[in-house]
Residue frames relative to the residue before (quaternion, step in Angstrom):
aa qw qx qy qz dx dy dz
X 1.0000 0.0000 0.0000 0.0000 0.00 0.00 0.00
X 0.5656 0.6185 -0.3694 0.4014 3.68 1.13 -0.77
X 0.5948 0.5678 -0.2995 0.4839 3.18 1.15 -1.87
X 0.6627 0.5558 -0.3480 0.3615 3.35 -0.06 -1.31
X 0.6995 0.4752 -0.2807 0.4540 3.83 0.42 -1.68
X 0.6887 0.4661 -0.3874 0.3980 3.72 0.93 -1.24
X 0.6047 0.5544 -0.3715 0.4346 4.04 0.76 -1.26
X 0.7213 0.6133 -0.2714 0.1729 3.68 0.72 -0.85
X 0.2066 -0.8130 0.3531 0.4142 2.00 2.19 -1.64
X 0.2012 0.6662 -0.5941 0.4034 3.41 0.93 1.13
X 0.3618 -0.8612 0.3035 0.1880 2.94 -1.43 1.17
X 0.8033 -0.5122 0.1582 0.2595 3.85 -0.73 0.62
X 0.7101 0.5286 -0.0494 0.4625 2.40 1.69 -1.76
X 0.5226 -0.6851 0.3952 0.3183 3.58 -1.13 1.18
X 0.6067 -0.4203 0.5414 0.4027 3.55 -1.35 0.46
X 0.6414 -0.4854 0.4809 0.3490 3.03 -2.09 0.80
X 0.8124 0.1743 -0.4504 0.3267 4.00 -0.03 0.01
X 0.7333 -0.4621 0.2135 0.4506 3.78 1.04 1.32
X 0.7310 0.3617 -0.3096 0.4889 3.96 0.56 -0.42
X 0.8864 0.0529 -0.2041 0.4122 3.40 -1.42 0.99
X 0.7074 -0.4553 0.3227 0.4337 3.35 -1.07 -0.47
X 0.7067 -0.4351 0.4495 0.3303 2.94 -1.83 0.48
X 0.2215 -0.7734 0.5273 0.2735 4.37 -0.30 -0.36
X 0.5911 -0.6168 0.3759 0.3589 4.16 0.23 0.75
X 0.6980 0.4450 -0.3505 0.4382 3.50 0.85 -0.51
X 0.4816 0.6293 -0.3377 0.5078 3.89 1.79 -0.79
X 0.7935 0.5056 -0.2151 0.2617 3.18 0.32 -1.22
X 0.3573 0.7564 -0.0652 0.5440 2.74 2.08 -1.57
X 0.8187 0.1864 -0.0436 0.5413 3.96 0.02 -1.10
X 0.5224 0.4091 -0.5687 0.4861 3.97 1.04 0.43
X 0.4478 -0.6042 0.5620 0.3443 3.39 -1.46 0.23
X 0.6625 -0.5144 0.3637 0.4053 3.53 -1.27 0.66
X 0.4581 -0.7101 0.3880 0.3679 3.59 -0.97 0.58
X 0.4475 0.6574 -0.4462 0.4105 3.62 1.04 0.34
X 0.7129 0.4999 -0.1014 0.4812 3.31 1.12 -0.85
X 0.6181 0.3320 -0.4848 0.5222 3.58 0.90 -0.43
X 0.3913 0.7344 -0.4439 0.3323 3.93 1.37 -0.59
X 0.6110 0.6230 -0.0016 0.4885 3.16 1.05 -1.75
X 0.6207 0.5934 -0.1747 0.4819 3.31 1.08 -1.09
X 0.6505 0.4360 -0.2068 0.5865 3.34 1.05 -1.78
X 0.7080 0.5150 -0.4138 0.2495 3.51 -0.12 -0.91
X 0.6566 0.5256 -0.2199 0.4943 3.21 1.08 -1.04
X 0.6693 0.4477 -0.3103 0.5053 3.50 0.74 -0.86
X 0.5185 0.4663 -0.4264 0.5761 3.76 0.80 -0.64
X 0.8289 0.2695 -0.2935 0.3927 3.30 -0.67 -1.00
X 0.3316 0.6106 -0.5821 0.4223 3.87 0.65 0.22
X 0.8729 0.4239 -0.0460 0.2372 2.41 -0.04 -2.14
X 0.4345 0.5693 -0.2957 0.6322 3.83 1.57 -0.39
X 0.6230 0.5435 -0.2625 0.4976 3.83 0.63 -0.74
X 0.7698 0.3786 -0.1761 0.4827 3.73 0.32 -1.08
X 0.6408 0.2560 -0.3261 0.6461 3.43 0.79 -0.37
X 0.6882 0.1727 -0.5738 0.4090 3.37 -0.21 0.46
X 0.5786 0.4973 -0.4810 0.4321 3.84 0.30 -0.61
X 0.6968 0.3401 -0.3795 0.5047 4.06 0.38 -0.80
X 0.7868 0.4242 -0.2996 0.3337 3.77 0.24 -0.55
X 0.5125 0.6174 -0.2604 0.5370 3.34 1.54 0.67
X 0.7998 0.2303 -0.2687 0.4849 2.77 1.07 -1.12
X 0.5596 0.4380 -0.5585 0.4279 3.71 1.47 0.63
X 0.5468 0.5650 -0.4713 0.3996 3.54 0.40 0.37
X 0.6648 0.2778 -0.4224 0.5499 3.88 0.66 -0.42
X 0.6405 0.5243 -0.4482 0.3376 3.84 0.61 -0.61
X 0.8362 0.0336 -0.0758 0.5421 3.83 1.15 -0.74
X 0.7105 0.4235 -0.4216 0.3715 3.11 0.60 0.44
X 0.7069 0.4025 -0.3975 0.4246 4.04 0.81 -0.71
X 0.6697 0.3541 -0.4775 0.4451 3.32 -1.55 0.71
X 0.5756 0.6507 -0.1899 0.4574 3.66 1.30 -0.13
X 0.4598 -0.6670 0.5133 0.2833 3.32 -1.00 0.36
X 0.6216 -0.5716 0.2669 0.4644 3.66 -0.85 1.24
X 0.2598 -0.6590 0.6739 0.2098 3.67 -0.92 -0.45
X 0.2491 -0.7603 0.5994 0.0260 3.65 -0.55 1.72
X 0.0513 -0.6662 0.7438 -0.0168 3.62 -1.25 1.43
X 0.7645 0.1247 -0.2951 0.5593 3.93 0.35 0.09
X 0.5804 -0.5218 0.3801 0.4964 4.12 0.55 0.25
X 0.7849 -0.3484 0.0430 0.5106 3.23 -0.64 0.12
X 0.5456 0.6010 -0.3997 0.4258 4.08 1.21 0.44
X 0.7686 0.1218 -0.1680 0.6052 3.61 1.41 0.49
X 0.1062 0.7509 -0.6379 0.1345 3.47 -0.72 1.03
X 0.2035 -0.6549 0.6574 0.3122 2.96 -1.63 0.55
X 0.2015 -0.8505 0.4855 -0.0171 3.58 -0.92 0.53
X 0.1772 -0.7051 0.6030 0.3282 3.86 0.48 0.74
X 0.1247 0.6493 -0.7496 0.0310 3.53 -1.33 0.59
X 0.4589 -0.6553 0.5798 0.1542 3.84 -1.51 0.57
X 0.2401 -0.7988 0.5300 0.1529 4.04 -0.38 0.35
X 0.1123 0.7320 -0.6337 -0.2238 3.12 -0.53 -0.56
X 0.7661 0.2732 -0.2328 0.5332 3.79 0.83 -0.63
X 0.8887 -0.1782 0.2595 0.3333 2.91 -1.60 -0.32
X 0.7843 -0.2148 0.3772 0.4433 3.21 -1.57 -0.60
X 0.8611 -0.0505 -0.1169 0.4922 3.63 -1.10 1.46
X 0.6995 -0.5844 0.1932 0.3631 3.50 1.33 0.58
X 0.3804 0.7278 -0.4525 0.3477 3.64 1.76 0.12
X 0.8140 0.2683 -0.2005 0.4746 3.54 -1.55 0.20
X 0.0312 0.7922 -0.5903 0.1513 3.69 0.53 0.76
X 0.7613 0.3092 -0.1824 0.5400 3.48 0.45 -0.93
X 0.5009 0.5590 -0.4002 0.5258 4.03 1.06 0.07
X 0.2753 0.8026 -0.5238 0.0753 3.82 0.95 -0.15
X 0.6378 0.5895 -0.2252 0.4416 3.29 0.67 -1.27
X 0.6506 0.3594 -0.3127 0.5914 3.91 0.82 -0.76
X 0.6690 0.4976 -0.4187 0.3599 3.29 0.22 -0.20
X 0.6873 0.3451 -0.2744 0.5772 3.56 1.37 -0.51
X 0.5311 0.5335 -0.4291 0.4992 3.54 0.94 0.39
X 0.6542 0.5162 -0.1344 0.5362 3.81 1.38 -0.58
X 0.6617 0.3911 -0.3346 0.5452 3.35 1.18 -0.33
X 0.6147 0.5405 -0.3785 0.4321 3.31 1.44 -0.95
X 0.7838 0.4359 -0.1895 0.3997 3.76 0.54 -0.76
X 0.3408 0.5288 -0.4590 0.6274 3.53 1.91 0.05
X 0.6081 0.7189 -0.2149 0.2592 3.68 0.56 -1.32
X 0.7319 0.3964 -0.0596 0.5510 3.02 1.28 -1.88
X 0.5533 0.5975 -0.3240 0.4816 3.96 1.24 -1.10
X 0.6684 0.5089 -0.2583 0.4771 3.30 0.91 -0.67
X 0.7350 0.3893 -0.2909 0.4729 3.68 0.43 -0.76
X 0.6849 0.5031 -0.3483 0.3955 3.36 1.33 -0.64
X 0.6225 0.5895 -0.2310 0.4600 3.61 1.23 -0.78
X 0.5690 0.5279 -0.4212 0.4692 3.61 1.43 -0.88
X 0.5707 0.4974 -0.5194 0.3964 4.13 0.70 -0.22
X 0.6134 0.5002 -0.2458 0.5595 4.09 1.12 -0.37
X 0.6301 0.5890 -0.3224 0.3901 3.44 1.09 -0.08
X 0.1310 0.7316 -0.6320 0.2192 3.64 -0.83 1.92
X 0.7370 0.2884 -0.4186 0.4455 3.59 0.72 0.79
X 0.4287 -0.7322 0.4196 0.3226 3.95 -0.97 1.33
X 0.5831 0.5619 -0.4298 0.3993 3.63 0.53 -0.17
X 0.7719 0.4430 -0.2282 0.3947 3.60 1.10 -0.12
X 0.4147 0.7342 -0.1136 0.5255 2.63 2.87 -0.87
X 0.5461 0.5155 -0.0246 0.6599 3.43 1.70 -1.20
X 0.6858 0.2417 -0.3583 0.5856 4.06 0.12 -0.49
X 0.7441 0.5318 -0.3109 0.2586 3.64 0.27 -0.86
X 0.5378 0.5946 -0.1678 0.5737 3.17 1.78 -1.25
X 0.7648 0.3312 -0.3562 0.4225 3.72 0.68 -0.38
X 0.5192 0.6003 -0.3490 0.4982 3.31 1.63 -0.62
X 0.6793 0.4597 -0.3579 0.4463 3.91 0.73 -0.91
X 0.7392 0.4439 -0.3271 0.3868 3.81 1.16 -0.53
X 0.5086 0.6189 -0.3181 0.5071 3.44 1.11 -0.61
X 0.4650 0.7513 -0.1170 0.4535 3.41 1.28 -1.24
X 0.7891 0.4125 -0.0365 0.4537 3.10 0.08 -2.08
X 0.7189 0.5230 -0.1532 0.4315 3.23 0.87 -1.85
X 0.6251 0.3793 -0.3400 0.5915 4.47 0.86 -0.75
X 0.6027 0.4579 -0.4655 0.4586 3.95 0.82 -0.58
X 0.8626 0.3207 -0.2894 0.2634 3.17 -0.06 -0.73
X 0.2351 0.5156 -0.6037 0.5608 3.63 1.72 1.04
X 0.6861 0.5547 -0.3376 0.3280 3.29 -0.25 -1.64
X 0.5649 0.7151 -0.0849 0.4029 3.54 1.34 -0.63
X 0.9051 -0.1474 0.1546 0.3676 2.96 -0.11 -1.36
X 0.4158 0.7211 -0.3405 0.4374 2.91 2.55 0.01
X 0.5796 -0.3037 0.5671 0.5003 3.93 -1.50 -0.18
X 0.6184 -0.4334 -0.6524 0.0644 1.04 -2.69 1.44
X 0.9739 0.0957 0.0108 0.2057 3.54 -0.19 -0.23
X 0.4182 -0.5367 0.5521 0.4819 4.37 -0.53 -0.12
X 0.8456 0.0435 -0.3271 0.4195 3.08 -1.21 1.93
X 0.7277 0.4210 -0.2466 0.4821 3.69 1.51 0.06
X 0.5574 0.6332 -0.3947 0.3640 3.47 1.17 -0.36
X 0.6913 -0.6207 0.3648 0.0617 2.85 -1.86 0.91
X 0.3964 -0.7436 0.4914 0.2200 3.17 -0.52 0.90
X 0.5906 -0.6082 0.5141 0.1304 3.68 -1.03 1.59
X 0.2462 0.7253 -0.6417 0.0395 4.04 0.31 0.55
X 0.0204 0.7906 -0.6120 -0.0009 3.98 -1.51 0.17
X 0.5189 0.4373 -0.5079 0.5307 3.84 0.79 -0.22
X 0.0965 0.8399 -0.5324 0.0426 3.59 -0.92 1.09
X 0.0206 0.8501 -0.5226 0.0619 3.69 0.79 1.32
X 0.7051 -0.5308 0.3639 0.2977 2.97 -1.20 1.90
X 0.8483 -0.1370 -0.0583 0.5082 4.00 -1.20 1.22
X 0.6142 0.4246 -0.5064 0.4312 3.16 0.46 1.73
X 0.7606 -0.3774 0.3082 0.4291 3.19 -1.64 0.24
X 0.2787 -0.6740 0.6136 0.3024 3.93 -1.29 -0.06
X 0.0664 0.8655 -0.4744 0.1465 3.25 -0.84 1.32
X 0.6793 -0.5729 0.4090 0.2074 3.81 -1.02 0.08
X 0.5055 -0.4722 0.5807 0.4293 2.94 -1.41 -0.42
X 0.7437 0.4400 -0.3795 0.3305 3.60 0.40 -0.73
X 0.7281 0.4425 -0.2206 0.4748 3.33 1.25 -0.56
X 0.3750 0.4298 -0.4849 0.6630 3.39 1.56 1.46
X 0.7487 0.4505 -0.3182 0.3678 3.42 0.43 -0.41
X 0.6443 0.5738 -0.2839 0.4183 3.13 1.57 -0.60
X 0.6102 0.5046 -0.2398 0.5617 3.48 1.74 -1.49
X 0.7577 0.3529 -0.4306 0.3405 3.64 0.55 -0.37
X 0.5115 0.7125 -0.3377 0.3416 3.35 1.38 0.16
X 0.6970 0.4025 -0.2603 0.5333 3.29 1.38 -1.19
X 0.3846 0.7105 -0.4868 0.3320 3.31 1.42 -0.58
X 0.6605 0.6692 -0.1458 0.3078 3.23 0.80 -1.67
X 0.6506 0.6080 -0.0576 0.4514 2.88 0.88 -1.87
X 0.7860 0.0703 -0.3206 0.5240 3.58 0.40 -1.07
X 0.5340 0.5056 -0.6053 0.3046 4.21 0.48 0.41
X 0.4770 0.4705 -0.5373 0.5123 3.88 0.96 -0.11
X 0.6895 0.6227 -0.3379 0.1508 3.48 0.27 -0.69
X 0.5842 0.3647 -0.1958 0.6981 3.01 1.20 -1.67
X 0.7284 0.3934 -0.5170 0.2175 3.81 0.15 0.19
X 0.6104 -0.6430 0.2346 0.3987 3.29 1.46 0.05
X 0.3693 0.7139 -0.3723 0.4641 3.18 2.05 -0.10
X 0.3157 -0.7301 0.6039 -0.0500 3.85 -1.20 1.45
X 0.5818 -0.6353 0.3669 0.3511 3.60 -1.09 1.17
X 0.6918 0.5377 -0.2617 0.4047 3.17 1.87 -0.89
X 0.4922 -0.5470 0.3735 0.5648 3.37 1.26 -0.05
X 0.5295 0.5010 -0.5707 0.3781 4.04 0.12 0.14
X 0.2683 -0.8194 0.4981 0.0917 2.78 -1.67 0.77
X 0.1097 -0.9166 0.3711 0.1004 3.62 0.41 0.81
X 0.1038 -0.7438 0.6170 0.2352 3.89 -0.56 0.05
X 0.0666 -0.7935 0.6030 0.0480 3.57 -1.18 0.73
């Protein structure tokens, strides 16, 4: 009977409550595991998007032109502040590469998510594509201009940089990114050891 199931090509894999087999038509109606992968990414990086796209726009609506608002005394503020560059404010006048870099971080990503079979990378990538999504689309549609506007920062802890939501989503992505790495864990799901 085994022989038989294997020549047929019935599948191996137990059913969803763990006993016997799986029945071709179950298996048939799951989506391919590349794709719920694919699934996550997109749904992560939605979701990294909306909270930064909604928590921006409640910061210019009540908070800029305003005085900061203290949540840890003076060791957390939120603070409406404008970017133009990069990370901790460098490259101010480089604006324009910087939206050319998010755009093409943007694209590496969509192209790599067809090579994509492991969720921990499905998850870093997805937070990198929102964070991503979210500083492009200042760079966008913010003042002075399309491809020059300023990026919307407010989390402002006391001798640090002012930043976002998207630019947590981005650092906790690569975070990610290089602990799959040094573990040996691929976008494709192999695992190598070097």
């Amino acid at each position: 009977m085994a022989e038989a199931e294997r020549i047929i090509g019935t599948p191996d894999t137990p059913d969803a409550t763990g006993n016997g087999r799986e029945r071709p038509d179950e298996a048939a109606a799951r989506p391919p595991r590349g794709k719920r992968r694919i699934a996550v990414l997109f749904a992560v990086a939605t979701f990294a998007y909306a909270l930064d796209l909604i928590s921006k726009m409640i910061v210019v609506a009540k908070l800029e032109h305003h005085p900061p608002i203290e949540i840890i005394g003076d060791w957390l503020k939120f603070e409406a502040i404008r970017n133009a560059g990069a990370a901790f404010g460098f490259g101010e006048a480089f604006t324009v590469i910087f939206t050319m870099i998010a755009a093409a971080v943007i694209v590496v990503i969509a192209r790599l998510a067809r090579k994509l079979y492991s969720l921990p990378w499905a998850i870093a990538l997805g937070l990198l594509l929102g964070g991503a999504l979210g500083n492009l689309t200042d760079r966008i549609f913010r003042a002075p201009g399309v491809f020059e506007g300023a990026v919307v920062d407010f989390i402002a802890p006391k001798h640090f940089a002012v930043f976002n939501l998207a630019d947590s989503a981005i650092v906790c992505g690569g975070v990610l990114i290089v602990l799959l790495s040094f573990k040996g864990l691929d976008p494709d799901g192999t695992v190598h050891k070097d």
